[in-house]
C-alpha positions, 0 to 999 in steps of 0.5 A: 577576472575573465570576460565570458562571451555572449555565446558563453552566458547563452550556453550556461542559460540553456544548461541551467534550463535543461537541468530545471526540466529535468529535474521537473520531468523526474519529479512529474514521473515520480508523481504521475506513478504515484497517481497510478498506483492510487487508481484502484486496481480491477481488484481494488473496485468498489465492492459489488455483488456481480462481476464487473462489467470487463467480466473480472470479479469483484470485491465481496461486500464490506461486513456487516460486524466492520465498525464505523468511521474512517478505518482499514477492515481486514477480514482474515477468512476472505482474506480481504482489505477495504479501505473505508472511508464514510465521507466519501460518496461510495465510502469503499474507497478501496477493497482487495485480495492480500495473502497473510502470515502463517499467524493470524492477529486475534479479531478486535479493533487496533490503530496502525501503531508504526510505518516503515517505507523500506525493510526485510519481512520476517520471511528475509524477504524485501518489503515496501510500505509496511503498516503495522497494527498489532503486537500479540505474544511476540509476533507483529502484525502489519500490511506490506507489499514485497518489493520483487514480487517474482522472486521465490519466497525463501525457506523459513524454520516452521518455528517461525511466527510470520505476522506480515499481511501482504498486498500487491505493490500497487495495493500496499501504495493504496494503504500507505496512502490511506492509513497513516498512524492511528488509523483504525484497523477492523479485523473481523473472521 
């Protein structure tokens, strides 16, 4: 067996030292975007009824008919999302803008049923953090984000029934993060 040198152990030292920090300067990279995207965005501020003060608008006020507890509240005329949360000390955790399908769910309360971090849209397009709530007459209804949100939306046979309710990526991450399975979906008109 061979003799390795002092120059030899100090250099598999370093090596094996910078692998660590660069491992743990991927890992912190990953957490600090993860801690970006659940600072609300200026359209995820809490909800007020003026704009803010940057002079960008602000979320309408949760409504009224919303329910109670911890729960996702999806209002399909506004086509708004709150994330509420009671135990906080201002429980619009989160509110924001999404654009949905060409279907709509039916208004009720639901629970999200399934997640998928990564798949295809109905619309053929790649989505991210898809959080579904509903199945009605074969058309499944859940939040996403797209993936490449500049590229163009693909044409689709109008016969298709599209359930995806979309958000941005940094409001998708924000949902994921609060609504795990069986966590109580509001849709309201």
């Amino acid at each position: 067996m061979a003799k390795l040198g002092p120059g030899a152990v100090v250099g598999g030292l370093t090596l094996g030292a910078l692998a660590v920090v660069g491992l743990l300067a991927f890992q912190a990279n990953g957490a600090a975007s993860r801690a970006v995207a659940a600072v609300p965005s200026a359209s995820s501020a809490a909800p007020s009824a003026s704009a803010s003060e940057s002079g960008r608008p602000t979320a309408p006020p949760l409504p009224a008919e919303s329910g109670s507890g911890l729960r996702v509240v999806y209002s399909l005329e506004q086509q708004q999302v709150w994330l509420v949360d009671p135990k906080k000390p201002n429980p619009v955790v989160a509110s924001f803008k999404v654009v949905p399908g060409n279907t709509l769910p039916a208004v009720g309360t639901y629970s999200v049923a399934s997640r998928t971090a990564a798949g295809t849209g109905t619309d053929g397009r790649q989505i991210e953090h898809v959080v579904r709530f509903a199945q009605q007459s074969g058309t499944v209804f859940g939040f996403s984000a797209l993936v490449d949100e500049k590229a163009p939306a693909p044409s689709l046979d109008p016969k298709t029934k599209t359930g995806g309710v979309r958000a941005t990526r940094a409001d998708g991450q924000l949902l994921w993060d609060f609504a795990p399975n069986g966590t109580r979906v509001v849709v309201v008109a």
